[in-house]
N, C-alpha and C positions, 0 to 999 in steps of 0.2 A: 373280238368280243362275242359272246353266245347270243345267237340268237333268239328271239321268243319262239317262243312254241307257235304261237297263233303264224297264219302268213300271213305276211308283207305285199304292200301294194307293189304289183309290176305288169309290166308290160308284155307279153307274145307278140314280136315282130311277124307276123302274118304270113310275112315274105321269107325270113329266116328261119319259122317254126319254134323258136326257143328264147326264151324269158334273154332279153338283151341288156346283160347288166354287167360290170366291174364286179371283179373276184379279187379279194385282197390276195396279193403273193405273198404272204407271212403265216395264210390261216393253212394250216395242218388239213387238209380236203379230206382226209380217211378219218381223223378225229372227229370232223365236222360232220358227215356225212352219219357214222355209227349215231351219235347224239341227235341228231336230226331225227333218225328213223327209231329212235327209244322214245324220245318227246312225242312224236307224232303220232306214233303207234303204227307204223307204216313200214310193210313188206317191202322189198327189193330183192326183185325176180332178175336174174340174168340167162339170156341165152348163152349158150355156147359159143358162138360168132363173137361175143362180144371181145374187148380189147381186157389183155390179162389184169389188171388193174383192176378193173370193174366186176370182173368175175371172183376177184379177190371179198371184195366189200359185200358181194350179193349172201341174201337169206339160204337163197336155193340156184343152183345153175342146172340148167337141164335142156331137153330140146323142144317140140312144141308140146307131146301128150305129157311130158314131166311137168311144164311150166302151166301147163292147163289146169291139172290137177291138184296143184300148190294153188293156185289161184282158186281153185272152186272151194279149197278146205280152210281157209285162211280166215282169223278173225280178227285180222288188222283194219284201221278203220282207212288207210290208204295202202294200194298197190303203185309201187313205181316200176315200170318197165323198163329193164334196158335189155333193147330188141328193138323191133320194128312195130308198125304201126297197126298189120293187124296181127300179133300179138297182145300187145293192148287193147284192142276192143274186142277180142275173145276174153279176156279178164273181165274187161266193162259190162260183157254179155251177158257171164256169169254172177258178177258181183254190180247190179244196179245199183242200188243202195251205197256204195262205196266209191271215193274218190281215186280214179283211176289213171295216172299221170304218165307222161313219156318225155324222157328228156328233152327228144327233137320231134317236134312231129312230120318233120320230110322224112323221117327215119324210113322210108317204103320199102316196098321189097319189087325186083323187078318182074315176079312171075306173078305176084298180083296185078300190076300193072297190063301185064299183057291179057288179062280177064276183066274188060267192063264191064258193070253190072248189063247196061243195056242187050250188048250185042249178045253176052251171055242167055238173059230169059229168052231171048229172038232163036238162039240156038237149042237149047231146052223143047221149046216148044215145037223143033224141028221133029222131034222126038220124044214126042208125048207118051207115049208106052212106056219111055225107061225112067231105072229109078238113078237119081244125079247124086252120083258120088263125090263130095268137092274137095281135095286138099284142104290143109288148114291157112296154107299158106295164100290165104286170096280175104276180098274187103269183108266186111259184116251183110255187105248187101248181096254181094253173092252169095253167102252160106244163109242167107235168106231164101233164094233158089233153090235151095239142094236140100233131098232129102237125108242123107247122115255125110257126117263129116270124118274125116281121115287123117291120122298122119302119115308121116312114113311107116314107123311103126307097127302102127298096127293095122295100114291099108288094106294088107294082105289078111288077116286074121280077121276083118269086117267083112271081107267078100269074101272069101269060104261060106260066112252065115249064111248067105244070101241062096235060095233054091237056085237051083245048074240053070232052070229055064227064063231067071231073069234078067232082063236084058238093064244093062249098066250103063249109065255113061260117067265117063270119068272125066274130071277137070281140076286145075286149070294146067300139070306137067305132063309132056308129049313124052318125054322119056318115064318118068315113076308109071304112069300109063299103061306103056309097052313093056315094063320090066314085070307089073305086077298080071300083064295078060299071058305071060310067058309062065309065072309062078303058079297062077290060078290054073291057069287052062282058061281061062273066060274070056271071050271076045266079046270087048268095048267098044264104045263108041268114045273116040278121044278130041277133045279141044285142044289147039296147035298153042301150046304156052311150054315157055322153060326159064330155068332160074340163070342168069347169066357167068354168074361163078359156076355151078357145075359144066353148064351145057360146054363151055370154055378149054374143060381141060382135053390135051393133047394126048392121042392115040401115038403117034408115032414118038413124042418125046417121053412117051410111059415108057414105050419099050426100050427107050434108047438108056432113061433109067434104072428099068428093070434090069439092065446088060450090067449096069455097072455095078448094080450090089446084085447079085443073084443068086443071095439066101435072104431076100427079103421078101413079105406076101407083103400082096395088094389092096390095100381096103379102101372101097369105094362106096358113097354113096350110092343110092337106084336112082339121083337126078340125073347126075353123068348119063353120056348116051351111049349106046349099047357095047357103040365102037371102045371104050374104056371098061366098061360091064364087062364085057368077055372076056378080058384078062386077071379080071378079078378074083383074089382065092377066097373073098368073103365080100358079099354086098348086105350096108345094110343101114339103118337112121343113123343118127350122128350119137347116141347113146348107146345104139346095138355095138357100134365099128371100135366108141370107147372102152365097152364089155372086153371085146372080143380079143381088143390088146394088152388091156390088166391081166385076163385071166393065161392068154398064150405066150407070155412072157416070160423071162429076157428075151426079146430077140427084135430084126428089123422089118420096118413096117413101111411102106410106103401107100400115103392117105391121101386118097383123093375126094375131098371133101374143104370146107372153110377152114382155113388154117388155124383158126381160132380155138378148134376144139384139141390144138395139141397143146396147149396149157394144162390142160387135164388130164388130159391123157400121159404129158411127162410125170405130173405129180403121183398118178398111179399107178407107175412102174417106171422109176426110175432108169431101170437097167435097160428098157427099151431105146432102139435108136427108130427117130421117127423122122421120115421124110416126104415131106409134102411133094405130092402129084405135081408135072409143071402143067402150067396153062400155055396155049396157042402163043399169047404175046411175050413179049422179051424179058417179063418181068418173073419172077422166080417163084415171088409170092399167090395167093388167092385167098384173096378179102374180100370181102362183102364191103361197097361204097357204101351204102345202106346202115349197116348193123353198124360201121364208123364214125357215123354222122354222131351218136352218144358220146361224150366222152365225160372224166372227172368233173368237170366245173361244169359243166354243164348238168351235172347230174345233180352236184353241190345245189346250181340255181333253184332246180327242180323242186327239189327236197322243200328248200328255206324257202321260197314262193308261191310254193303248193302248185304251179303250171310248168309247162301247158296242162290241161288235162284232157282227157279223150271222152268224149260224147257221141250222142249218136238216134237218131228217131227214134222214139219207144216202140214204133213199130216196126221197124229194120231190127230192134234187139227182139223184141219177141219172136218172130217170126225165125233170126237166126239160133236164136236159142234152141228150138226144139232138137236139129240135125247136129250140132252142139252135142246136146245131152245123150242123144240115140248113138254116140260116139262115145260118152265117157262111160257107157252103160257096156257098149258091143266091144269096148276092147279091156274091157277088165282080165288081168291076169296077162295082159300084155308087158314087156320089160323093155 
């Protein structure tokens, strides 16, 4: 049966993050979900990571500076996330005024995680002189500390801007850090954080892969650590790495980045053959626990209950906002 447009009273398990309700096995979830988001008037943003299904349903799929910018342009009266959680409150950031929802909110990311607001301003302050360059991928309250924000992307094209004699400090990843102080020329000052799926993939089973197709390049993210870096025939965001396999096609590719973004990457060149980077552990794959934690019916609840939704201090947002905006401004003409 269709649901009304208004939302429905329900419950966010606190503990679980996400509206804990019964999904009829009969309702069509892709019918339900499109009607949901026409009624409501509500965007569905997907990252990359997410699971191919979800990425099917989404308005826009892209990586964090794509999904930023969808978000900042957007005159829907709700945004639904599916990504992680700051994700979401960089939408929240930019769009106050609007209802800004995630399917799970444990959705975290583990290299925010390893940046707490606390010990971060204790750090900052170590080094008062420099100006604090902060990934995107960290809370609202750290990009509340920092003065411009980054992606992969466009990291390296924000610190160019920057005069040769200012002194930087970068946060919250140890490896995009050291890849973009090697790019630049510019020595940082860097906080010891990494993303657990990149930092994870294996130097000696890349090569033992590279042995076995060897007419295949290597595309790696700059989380990967250097040891994986340096075999790379192209490093780059997770939208540059998908560029760079549309346009250098047919051929094989071996990706070390989240698995996830080879959804896209098949649909845009079919004739490519793409083989995911192995990680250290026995398992073959590399997903993100995190970006997983979203799934269909969960997304479904989302939608038809209007929560969880993502909040946050009015003054944690304004404060993040400005190094935010000093980022959507400093990497225009970035792709």
């Amino acid at each position: 049966m269709p649901a009304s447009t208004a939302a429905t009273p329900a419950s966010v398990d606190p503990t679980l993050g996400f509206v804990d309700a019964s999904v009829d096995a009969s309702l069509d979830l892709h019918a339900e979900i499109n009607r949901l988001k026409s009624e409501k008037n509500a965007l569905l943003l997907a990252h990359y990571y997410q699971e191919a299904a979800i990425q099917e349903m989404a308005d826009f799929v892209g990586d964090s500076l794509g999904l930023a910018r969808e978000a900042a342009n957007t005159d829907a009266e709700i945004i639904v996330f599916a990504g992680v959680h700051f994700m979401a409150e960089t939408a929240k950031i930019l769009n106050p005024e609007k209802k800004v929802l995630l399917p799970d909110l444990n959705a975290g990311c583990s290299l925010a995680d390893t940046c707490p607001p606390d010990a971060f301003e204790a750090f900052c302050n170590e080094h008062p002189d420099h100006t604090v360059i902060t990934y995107v991928n960290s809370s609202a309250a750290v990009k509340a500390l920092s003065d411009i924000i980054c992606t992969s992307s466009s990291a390296a094209h924000i610190i160019e801007q920057l005069p040769e004699d200012e002194k930087i400090l970068f946060a919250p990843d140890r490896n995009l850090g050291a890849y973009l102080m090697r790019e630049t020329g510019r020595d940082m000052v860097l906080w010891d954080g990494v993303c657990i799926v990149h930092e994870t993939f294996s130097e000696r089973k890349l090569l033992r892969r590279a042995a076995e197709h060897p007419e295949a390049e290597i595309l790696a993210h700059p989380e990967c650590r250097d040891a994986v870096l340096q075999h790379a025939d192209f490093v780059g965001s997770t939208s540059q790495i998908r560029r760079y396999a549309r346009d250098n096609g047919p051929a094989t590719f071996i990706v070390a980045t989240e698995e996830g973004i080879l959804h896209q990457m098949r649909k845009d060149n079919p004739g490519n053959t793409l083989i995911p980077a192995p990680p250290e552990s026995g398992c073959n794959c590399s997903q993100c626990p995190h970006m997983r934690l979203n799934t269909i019916e969960k997304l479904y609840l989302c939608l038809e209950h209007e929560a969880p939704e993502v909040t946050m201090d009015a003054s944690v947002r304004e404060q993040a906002l400005v190094p935010i905006e000093r980022m959507m401004t400093m990497s225009q003409g970035v792709k």
